[in-house]
C-alpha positions in Angstrom: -91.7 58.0 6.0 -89.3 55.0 5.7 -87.3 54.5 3.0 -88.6 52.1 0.3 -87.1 48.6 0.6 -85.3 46.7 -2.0 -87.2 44.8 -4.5 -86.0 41.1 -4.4 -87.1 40.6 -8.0 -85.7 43.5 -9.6 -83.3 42.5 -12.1 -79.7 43.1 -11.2 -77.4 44.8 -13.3 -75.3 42.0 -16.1 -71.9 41.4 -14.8 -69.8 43.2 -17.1 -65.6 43.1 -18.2 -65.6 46.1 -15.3 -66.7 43.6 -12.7 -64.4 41.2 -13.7 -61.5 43.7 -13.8 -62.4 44.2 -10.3 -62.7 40.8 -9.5 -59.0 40.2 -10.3 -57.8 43.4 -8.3 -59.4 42.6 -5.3 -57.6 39.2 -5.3 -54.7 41.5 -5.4 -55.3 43.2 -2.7 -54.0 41.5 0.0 -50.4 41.9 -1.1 -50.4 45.6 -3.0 -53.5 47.8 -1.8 -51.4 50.8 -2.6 -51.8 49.4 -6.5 -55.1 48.1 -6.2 -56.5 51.3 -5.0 -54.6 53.1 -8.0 -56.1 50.7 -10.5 -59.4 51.0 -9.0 -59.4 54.5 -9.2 -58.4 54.2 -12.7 -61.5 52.2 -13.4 -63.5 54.6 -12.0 -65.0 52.2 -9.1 -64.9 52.4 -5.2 -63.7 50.0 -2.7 -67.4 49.3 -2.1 -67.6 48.5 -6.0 -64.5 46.2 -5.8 -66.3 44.2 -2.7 -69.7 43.9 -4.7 -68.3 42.5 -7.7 -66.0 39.9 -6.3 -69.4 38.7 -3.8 -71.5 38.4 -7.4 -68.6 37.1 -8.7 -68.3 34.2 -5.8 -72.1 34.0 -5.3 -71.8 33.5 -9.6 -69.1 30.1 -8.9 -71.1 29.0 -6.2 -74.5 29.1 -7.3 -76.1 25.5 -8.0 -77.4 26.6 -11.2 -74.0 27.9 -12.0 -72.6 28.0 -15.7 -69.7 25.7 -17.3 -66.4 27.9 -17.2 -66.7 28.1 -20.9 -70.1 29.4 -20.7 -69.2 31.9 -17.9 -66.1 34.0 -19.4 -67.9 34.3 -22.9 -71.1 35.9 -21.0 -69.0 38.5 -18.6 -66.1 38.9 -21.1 -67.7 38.0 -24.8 -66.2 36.2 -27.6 -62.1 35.6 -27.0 -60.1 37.8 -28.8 -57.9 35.2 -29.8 -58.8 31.0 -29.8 -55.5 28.8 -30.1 -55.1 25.1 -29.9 -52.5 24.1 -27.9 -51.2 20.4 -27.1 -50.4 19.4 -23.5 -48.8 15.7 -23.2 -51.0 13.6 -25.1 -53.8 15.6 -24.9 -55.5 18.7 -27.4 -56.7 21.7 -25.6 -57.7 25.6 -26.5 -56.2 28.7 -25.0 -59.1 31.7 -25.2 -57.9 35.1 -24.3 -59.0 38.1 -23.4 -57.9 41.7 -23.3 -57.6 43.4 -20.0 -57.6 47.2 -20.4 -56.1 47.8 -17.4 -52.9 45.8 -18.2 -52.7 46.4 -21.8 -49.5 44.2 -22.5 -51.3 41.3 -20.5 -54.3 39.0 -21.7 -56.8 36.6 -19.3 -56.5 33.3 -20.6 -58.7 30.7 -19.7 -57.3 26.6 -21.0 -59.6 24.4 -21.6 -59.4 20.8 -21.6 -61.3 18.9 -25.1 -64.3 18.0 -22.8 -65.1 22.1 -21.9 -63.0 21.7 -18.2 -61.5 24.3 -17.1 -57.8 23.6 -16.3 -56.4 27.2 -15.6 -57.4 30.8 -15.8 -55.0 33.6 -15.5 -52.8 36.7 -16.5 -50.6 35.8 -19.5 -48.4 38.4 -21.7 -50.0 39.6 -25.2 -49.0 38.2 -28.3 -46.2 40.7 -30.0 -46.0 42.4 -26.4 -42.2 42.9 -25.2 -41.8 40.8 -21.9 -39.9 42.1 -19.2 -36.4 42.0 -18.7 -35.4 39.9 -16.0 -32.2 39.1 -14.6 -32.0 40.3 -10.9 -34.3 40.7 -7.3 -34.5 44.2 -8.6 -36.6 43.5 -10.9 -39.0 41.3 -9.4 -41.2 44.2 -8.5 -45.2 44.1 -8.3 -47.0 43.5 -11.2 -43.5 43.2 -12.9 -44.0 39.5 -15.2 -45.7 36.7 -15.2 -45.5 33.1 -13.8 -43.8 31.8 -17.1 -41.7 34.6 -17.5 -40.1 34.6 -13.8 -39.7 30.6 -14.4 -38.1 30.8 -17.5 -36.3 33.6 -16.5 -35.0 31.7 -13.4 -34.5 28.2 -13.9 -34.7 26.0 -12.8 -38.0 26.9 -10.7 -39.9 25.0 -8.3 -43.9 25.2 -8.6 -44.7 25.9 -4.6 -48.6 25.7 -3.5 -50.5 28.6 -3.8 -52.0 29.6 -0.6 -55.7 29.8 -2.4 -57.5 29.6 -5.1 -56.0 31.7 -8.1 -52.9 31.8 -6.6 -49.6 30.3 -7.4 -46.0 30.4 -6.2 -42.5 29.5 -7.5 -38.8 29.0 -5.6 -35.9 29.8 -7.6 -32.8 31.2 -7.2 -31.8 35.3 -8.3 -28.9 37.2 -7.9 -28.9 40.7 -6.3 -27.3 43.7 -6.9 -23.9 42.2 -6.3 -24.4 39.2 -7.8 -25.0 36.6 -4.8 -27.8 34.3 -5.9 -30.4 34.5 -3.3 -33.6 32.1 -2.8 -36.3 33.6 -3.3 -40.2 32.9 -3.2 -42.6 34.4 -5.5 -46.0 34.7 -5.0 -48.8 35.6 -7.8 -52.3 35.9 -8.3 -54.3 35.6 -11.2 -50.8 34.8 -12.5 -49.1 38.1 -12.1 -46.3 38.9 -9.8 -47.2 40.3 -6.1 -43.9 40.0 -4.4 -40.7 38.2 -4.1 -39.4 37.2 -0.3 -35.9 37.0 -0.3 -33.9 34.6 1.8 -30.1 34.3 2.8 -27.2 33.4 0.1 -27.8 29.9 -1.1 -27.5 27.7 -4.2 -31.0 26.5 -3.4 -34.2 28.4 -3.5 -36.2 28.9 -0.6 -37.5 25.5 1.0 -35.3 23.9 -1.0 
């Protein structure tokens, strides 16, 4: 007898802050699979998992009956632990966060402009959490800080174009282990560290 075939109609299980979780480490996992796949297991979830969740996650974005940002985070992730008005230029705007179990230091922050827009959406560090200590390439590992924290950190820093959606990169300049300032280019995702590519002795940082 052949196995019964999927129902088309059967309702499929709510997304849930799990999915999500996933969502942001397989974004990740170009740059540290070794990581991801430690998180994942962590979670509990397969590789197969990870891959499911980010396609309902797309299929989610891209769906022409798809919901406003705003709409979207408070049905996957509930009400933001924390709402905070913020002012950028001339213009009001509201910072909701979230807690991310799996980086418990860290929050998801989604800004929203005063018409609902979306404007960003990424990793941020906690309120009262201690930020990293950074003051050389050594400790620009993985997962290590944030995009604010590396640019404050190392400024001046140059916003450089992300390479896709989510992601974002900075140039500035760090000094090693015996202090020569290098350039260096950072890449993130979701706002969170994935490496630093180190270039030659320089006062300017790399593409500069």
């Amino acid at each position: 007898m052949p196995p019964p075939r999927p129902n088309p109609n059967r309702p499929r299980s709510p997304f849930t802050p799990l999915d999500f979780q996933l969502v942001l480490l397989r974004r990740m996992a170009d740059h540290n699979p070794d990581l991801v796949a430690a998180a994942r297991r962590r979670l509990g979830a397969s590789i197969t998992d990870m891959r499911e969740a980010n396609k309902r996650w797309q299929a989610m974005l891209r769906s022409p009956h798809a919901r406003a940002a705003a709409t979207r985070y408070r049905s996957v992730l509930g009400p933001p632990e924390t709402t905070t008005a913020r002012r950028i230029g001339d213009l009001d705007c509201e910072a909701w966060q979230w807690p991310v179990p799996l980086w418990p230091d860290l929050r998801f922050e989604a800004l929203l402009a005063p018409n609902g827009a979306l404007w960003n959406e990424w990793l941020v560090r906690a309120p009262g959490a201690t930020p990293p200590v950074l003051r050389t390439l050594d400790d620009l590992t993985p997962w290590s800080c944030t995009v604010d924290e590396a640019a404050r950190a190392f400024a001046p820093a140059r916003p450089l174009e992300g390479t896709a959606p989510t992601r974002w990169g900075l140039a500035f300049t760090a000094p090693d282990g015996q202090g020569v300032r290098r350039r260096v280019a950072a890449e993130f995702t979701w706002g969170l560290l994935q490496r630093a590519a180190v270039g030659g002795p320089g006062g300017g940082p790399v593409g500069g």
